[in-house]
N, C-alpha and C positions, 0 to 999 in steps of 0.2 A: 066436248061436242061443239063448243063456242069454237073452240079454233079450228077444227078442223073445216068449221063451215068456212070460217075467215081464209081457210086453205086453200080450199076451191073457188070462194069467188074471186082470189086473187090469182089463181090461173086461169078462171073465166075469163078475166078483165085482159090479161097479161096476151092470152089467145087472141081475143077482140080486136085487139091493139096490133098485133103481129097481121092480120088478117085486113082490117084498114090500111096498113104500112104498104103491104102486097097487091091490094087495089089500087092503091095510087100511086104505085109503081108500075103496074101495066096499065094504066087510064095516062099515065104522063107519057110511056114507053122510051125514057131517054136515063140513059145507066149514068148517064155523066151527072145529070142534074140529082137523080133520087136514085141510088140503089135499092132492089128487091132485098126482101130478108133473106132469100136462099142465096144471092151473090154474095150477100153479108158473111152467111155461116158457112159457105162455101172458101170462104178467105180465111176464115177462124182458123184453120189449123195450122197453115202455111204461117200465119202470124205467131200465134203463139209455141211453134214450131224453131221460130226464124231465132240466132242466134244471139241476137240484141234484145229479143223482147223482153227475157227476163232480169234483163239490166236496165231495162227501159222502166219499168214496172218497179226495180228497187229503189233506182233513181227517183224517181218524185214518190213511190210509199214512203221511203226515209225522211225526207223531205216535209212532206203535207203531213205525214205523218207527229213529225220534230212539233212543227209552226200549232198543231193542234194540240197535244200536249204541252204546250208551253202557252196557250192560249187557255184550255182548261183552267190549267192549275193559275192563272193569273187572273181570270173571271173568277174560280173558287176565294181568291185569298184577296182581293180588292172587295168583291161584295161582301164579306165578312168584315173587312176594315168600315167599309161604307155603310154597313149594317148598326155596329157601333160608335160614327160620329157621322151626324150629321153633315158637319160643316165637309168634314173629305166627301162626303155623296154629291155637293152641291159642287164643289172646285172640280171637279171630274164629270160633271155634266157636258160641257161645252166639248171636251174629249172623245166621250163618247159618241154625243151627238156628230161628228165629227168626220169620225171614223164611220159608223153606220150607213152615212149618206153620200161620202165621196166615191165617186165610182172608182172599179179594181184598176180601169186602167191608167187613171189618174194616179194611183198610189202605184203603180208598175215603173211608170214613167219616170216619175219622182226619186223612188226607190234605185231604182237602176242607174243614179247619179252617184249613188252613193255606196252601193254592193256589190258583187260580180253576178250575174245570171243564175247561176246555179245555186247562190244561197238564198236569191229572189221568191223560191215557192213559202219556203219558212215564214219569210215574215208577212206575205201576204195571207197564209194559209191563221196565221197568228192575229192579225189587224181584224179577220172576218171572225174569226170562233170566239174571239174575248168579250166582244159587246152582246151578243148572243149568249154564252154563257153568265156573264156579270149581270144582264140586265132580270134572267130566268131565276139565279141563285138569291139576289137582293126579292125579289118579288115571293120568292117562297119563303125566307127570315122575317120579309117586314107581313104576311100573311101568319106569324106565328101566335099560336094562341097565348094571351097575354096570362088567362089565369093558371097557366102551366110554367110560365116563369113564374108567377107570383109562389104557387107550390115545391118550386125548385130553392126559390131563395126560404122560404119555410123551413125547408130540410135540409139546409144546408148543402146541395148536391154542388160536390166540385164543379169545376170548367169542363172538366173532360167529359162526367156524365153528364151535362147539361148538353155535348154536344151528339153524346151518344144517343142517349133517349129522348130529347127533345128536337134538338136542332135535325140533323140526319133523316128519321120519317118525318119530317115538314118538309126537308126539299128532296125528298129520293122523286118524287115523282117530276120535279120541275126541271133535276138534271139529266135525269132517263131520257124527256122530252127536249130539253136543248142537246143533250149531248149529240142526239140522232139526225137532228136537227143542220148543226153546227158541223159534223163530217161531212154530209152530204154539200155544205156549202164551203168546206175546208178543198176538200175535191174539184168541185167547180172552181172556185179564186185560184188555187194552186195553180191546175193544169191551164187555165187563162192566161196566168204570169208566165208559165211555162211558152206556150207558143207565142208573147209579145219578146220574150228575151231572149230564147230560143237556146237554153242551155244545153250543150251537147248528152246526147245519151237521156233523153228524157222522153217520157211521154208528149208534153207539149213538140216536144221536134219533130217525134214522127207524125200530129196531126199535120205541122204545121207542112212536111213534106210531101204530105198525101195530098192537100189541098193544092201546091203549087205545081204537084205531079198530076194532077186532076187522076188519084186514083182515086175516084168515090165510094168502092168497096171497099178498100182498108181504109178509110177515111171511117167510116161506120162501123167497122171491126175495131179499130180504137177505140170510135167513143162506146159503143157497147163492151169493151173490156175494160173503162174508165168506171162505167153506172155498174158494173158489178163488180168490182174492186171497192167501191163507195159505199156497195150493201152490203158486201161482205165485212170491212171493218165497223159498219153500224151493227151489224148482228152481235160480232163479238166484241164490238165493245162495250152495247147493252148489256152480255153474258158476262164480263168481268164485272160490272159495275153489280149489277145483281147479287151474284158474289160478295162482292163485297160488302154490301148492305146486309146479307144474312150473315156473315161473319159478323160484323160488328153489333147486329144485333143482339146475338147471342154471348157477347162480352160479358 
């Protein structure tokens, strides 16, 4: 009943929002500056129609894609280090701190002295999900109940059960929440890097050609085919992870 209520009011909100967008698109009445949402969805087929989109669309999924699993699994396996020595949690501050606070176009710039354009989204999509992940996964280890090791080391339970039954539901909820967290912002840095470097056959190229084309309708058919590309791999990545948490559960 909980969800479906959460159902509706996030098509309430979602309508709302479509309906504000609409207003002041005919309150401004200039297409160049604000497109309506019907010019928008009016362009949606011809787009996702057109014979580069869905080359366009693998090009940076593979991509932000890569940079976010390799940013995962490198927040997973640093906070597990940092978890168990102090001293590496403290040498790795200043990195982190680092990373977090410079902006994407900074790291774009930089970056691009160094790699060709098109491998650009990976490590940008990599720099943003790793401190967001490592900071979420360290914060649910160092929140673990202590007298639940002190009961592990009691009974002897191996490494592996200690991370299966213990460690695992202490941060299922902390990774569920960055992970969702960290795509949506894996998405954004990517296709960012994408229109400063302007890798051919990418997503970032065709904003950035819509903008210099002053198409403003496929300029907004982009980015709304960008925000649901970003909620669709949030949804099933939650559903794998889930997954995978009741597998290992049941070990």
């Amino acid at each position: 009943m909980e969800n479906k209520k959460r159902i509706y009011q996030n098509i309430a909100s979602a309508l709302l929002a479509v309906i504000v967008w609409q207003l002041a698109a005919l309150a401004l009445n200039e297409s160049i500056l604000l497109a309506s949402p019907i010019d928008v969805l009016a362009k949606l087929p011809s787009l996702w129609l057109s014979k580069n989109f869905w080359g366009s669309v693998w090009f940076s999924l593979s991509r932000i894609g890569l940079g976010f699993i390799m940013g995962m699994l490198s927040g997973v396996i640093f906070a597990g280090i940092a978890y168990t020595s102090e001293w590496f949690e403290i040498i790795l501050r200043p990195y982190i701190a680092v990373i977090k606070s410079v902006p994407v176009a900074s790291f774009v710039i930089l970056a691009l002295l160094w790699l060709t354009s098109s491998t650009l989204p990976v490590l940008i999509a990599f720099l943003i999900v790793f401190p967001v992940i490592y900071a979420n996964i360290l914060k649910g280890l160092q929140s673990t109940d202590k007298k639940m090791l002190e009961m592990a080391k009691v009974f002897r339970l191996s490494f592996w059960k200690k991370i299966i039954y213990i460690f695992l539901p202490q941060i299922k909820p902390y990774i569920i929440s960055a992970s969702g967290i960290a795509i949506g912002l894996a998405w954004k840095s990517g296709v960012a890097a994408e229109i400063i470097g302007i890798p051919g056959g990418s997503i970032g190229e065709a904003l950035y050609y819509s903008k210099v084309y002053l198409d403003v309708p496929e300029l907004f058919a982009w980015t709304l085919t960008v925000v649901l590309l970003s909620i669709a791999c949030e949804k099933l990545f939650t559903l794998i992870l889930k997954f995978l948490f009741i597998k290992a559960e049941k070990l």
